[in-house]
C-alpha positions in Angstrom: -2.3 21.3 -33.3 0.9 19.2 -34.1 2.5 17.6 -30.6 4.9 19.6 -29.0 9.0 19.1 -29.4 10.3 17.2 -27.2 11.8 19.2 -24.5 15.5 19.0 -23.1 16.1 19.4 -19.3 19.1 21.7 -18.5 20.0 23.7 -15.8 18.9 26.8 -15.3 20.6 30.0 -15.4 20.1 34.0 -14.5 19.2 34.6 -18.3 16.1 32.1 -18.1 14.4 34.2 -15.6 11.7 35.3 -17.5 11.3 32.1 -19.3 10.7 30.4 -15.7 9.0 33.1 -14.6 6.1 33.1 -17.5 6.2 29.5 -17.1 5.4 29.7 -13.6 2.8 32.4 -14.3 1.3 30.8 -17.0 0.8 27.5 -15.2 -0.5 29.1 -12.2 -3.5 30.6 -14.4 -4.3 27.3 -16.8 -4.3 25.4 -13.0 -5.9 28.1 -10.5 -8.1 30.6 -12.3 -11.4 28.7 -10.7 -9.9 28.3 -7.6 -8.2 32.2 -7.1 -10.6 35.4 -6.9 -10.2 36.9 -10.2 -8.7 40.3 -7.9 -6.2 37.7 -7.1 -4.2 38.6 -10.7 -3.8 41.9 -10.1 -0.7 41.6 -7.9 0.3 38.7 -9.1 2.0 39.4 -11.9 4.1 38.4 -14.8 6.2 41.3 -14.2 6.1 40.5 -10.5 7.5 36.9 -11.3 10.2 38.0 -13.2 11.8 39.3 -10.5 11.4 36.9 -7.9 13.0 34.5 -10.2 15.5 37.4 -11.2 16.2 37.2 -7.0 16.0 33.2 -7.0 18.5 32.3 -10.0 21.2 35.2 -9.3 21.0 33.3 -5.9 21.8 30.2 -5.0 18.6 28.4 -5.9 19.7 25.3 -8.6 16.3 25.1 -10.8 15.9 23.2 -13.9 14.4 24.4 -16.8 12.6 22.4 -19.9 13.3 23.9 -23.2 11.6 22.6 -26.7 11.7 24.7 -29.4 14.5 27.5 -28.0 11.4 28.3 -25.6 11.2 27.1 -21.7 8.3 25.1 -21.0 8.4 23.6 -17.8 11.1 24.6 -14.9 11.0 22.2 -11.2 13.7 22.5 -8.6 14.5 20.4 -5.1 16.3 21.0 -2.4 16.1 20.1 1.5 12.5 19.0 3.3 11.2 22.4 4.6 8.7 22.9 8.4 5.4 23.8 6.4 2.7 25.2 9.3 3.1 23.2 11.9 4.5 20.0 10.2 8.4 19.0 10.2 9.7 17.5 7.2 9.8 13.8 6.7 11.9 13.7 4.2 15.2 15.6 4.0 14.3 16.1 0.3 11.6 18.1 -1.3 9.9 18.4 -4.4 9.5 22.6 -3.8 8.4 23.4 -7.2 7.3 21.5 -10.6 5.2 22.9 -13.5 4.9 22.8 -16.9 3.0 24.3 -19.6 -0.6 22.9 -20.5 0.5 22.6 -24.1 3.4 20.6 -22.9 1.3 18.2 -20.9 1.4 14.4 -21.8 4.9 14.7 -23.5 7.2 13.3 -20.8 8.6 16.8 -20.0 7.1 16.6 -16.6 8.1 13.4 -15.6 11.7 14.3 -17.0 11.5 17.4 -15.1 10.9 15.2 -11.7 13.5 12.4 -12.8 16.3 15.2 -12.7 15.1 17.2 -9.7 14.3 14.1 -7.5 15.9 10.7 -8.8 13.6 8.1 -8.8 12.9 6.3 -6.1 14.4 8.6 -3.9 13.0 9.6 -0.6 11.5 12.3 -1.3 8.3 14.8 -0.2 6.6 17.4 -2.0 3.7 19.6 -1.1 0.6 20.0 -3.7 -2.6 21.9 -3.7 -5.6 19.3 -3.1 -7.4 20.3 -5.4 -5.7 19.7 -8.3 -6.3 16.2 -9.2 -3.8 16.2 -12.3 -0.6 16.9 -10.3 -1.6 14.9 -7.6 -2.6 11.7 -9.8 0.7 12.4 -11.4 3.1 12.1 -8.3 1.1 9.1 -6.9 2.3 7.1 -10.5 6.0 8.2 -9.3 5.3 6.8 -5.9 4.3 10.0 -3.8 1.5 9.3 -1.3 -0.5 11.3 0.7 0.1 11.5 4.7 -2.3 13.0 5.8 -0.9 16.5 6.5 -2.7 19.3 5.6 -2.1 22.9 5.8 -4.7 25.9 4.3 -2.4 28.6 2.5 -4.2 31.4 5.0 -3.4 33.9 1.9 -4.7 32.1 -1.1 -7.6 30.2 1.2 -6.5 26.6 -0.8 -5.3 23.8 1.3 -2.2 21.8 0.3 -1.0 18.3 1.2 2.0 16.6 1.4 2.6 13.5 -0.8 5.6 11.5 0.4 7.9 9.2 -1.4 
């Protein structure tokens, strides 16, 4: 397979709604399928993310989008620290969303992605699901560390924890 274009970060607008939304889709089943009962696809949807992001770019969400190829492969967006459970934010900014696709991993799309959506160095948290070592080995090279909070998604029965920068 030839490497994949390199990508170009851009803001996102109400016309790359379905291009974030299969991204985030897509990325949730490469990432989760082991981890998810397979029941768990049937309401979560590609159809069913197209119009939360439909809701989330016609509001006043600022995402960022990665685009190689006329295609978006990778969208992330920031914004201020949120309470998760029981735990206060730390930070009053927060890593809220970052994926890419698997065929786009190990480009730099990711880490430009992050770059644009928290600066480096900044203070920053984010919150990642424990058990997936890729994402979390990732944000501890740009300086997130775990803190020891932990919350269990009551929903999805996976645990997250914040990383903090």
């Amino acid at each position: 397979m030839p490497p994949a274009a390199p990508a170009t970060v851009r803001p996102a607008t109400p016309d790359d709604a379905a291009g974030c939304a299969f991204v985030h889709h897509r990325s949730w089943v490469e990432a989760y399928s082991g981890l998810l009962p397979t029941g768990y696809w049937e309401s979560d949807t590609l159809e069913r993310r197209i119009a939360t992001w439909q809701r989330w770019l016609q509001g006043d969400l600022t995402a960022l989008v990665a685009e190689s190829g006329g295609q978006v492969v990778g969208v992330a967006f920031g914004s201020a620290g949120r309470k998760i459970g029981s735990f206060e934010p730390v930070r009053d900014r927060e890593l809220w969303l970052l994926y890419v696709l698997a065929a786009h991993h190990g480009t730099g799309t990711g880490q430009a992605l992050l770059d644009a959506a928290i600066p480096p160095e900044s203070p920053a948290q984010l919150w990642v699901l424990e058990e997936n070592p890729r994402a979390r080995r990732f944000y501890e090279r740009n300086g997130f560390l775990p803190d020891g909070a932990r919350v269990v998604d009551e929903r999805l029965n996976l645990a997250e924890v914040r990383h903090v920068r």
